[in-house]
N, C-alpha and C positions, 0 to 999 in steps of 0.2 A: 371753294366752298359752294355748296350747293345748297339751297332749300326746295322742299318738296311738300306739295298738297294735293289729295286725292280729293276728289268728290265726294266722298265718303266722308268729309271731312278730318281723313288724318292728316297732322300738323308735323314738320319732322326737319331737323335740321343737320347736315353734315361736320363733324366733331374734325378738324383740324389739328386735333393732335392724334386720334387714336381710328380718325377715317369712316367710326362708326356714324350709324344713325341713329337720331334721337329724338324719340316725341318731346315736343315743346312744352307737353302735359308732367313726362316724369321729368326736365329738366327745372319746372316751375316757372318756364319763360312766359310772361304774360304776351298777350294777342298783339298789342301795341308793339310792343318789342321786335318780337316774330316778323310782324309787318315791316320793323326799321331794318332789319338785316334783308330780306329781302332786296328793299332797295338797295342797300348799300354792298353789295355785290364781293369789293375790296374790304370789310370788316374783319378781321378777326371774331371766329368765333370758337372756343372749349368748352366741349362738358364739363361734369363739376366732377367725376373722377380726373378728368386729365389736370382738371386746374387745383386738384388736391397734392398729383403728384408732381406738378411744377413747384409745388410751395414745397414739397419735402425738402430741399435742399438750400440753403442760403450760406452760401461761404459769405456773407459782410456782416451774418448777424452778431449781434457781442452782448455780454452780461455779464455786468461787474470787469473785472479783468481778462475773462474768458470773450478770444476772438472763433471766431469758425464756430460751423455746425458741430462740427465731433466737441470739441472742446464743450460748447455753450452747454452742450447734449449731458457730459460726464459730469460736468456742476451740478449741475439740475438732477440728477439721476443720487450725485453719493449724497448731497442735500438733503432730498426727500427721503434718500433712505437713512438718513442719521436721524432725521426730523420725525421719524415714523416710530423712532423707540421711546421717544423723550414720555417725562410723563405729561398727565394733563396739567395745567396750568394758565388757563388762558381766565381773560377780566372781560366783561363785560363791555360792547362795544360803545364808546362814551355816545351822549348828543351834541349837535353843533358843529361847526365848521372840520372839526378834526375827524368827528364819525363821519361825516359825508363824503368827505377825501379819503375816509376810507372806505366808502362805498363805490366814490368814482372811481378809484384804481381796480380793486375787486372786477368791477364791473368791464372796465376797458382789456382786464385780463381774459373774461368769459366772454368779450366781442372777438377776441384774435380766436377762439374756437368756434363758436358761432359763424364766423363771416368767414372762415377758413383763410386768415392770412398765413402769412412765413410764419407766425408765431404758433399757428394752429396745435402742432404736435407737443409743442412744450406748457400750452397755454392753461390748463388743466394743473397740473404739475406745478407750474409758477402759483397758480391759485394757490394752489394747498400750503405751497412755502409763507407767502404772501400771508395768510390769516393765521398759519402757527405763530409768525416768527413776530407778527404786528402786535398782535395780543396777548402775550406771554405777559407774566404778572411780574414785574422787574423784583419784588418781594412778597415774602406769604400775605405780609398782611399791610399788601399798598394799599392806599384809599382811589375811590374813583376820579379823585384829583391829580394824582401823582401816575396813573394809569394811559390821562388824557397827555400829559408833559411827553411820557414817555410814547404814545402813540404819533406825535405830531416830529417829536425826533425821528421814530424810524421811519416814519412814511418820506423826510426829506432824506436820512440814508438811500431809502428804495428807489428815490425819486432820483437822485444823483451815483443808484448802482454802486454803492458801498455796500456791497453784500457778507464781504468777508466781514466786516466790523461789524454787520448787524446778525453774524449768526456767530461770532467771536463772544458778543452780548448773549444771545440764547443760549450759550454755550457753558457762561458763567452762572446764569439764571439756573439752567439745570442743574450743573454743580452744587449750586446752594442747599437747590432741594435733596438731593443724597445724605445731607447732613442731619 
């Protein structure tokens, strides 16, 4: 790995997986940082396309019953697309401890795109599962009480990746409404 600085002040560091050079400006590498890789000579350093296309692939990751990428891939994919016809149906997201854990998950969902983990490509996608399937009105005419019960049950589903049983439930919810 090399680092390079002009006079000129250009900033530019050597991408170790893809060889290229990269201003420390479009990489968002602050000065500090720049500085620490210099010294440290033996660092690993990746651009953030190479370190986008290192995450593409994770054979350990699993959800629900589904192991491997391809597998985790095809859940997530006939899910969303079943999830995509339902009708509307969602309550109001409760307050107190149960809305906020719904908020933390939500949220730890939109940081694996954001932060571009292994999760990045799916992370999107889970969102969208994640607030259809949370919020679905278990009846036309639940109250905001029976709403919070049932949000705090499927967030511990989600929480312990019982996905089949929590979209086996949506499943039923939907049913109802045809009638």
């Amino acid at each position: 790995k090399q680092w390079y600085q002009r006079r000129v002040a250009i900033t530019a560091g050597e991408c170790e997986g893809c060889f290229f050079w990269h201003h420390i400006t479009c990489q968002n590498i602050p000065e500090q940082e720049y500085e620490q890789h210099q010294k440290s000579p033996d660092e690993r350093w990746i651009c953030h396309r190479c370190r986008i296309r290192e995450a593409e692939y994770d054979p350990d990751i699993s959800w629900g019953k589904c192991k491997g990428d391809n597998e985790v891939k095809q859940k997530i994919d006939d899910i969303y697309l079943e999830i995509a016809s339902w009708k509307k149906n969602n309550f109001l997201l409760p307050r107190g401890k149960v809305g906020k854990d719904f908020i933390d998950e939500l949220t730890r969902l939109l940081n694996h795109f954001n932060l571009k983990t292994h999760l990045q490509k799916h992370a999107i996608s889970l969102a969208i599962i994640f607030i259809t399937t949370m919020t679905q009105k278990p009846s036309k005419n639940s109250k905001a009480r029976d709403n919070s019960k049932f949000l705090a049950t499927r967030l511990e589903r989600w929480k312990d990746q019982d996905i089949d049983l929590l979209i086996k439930e949506m499943r039923e919810i939907q049913k109802r409404m045809e009638v």
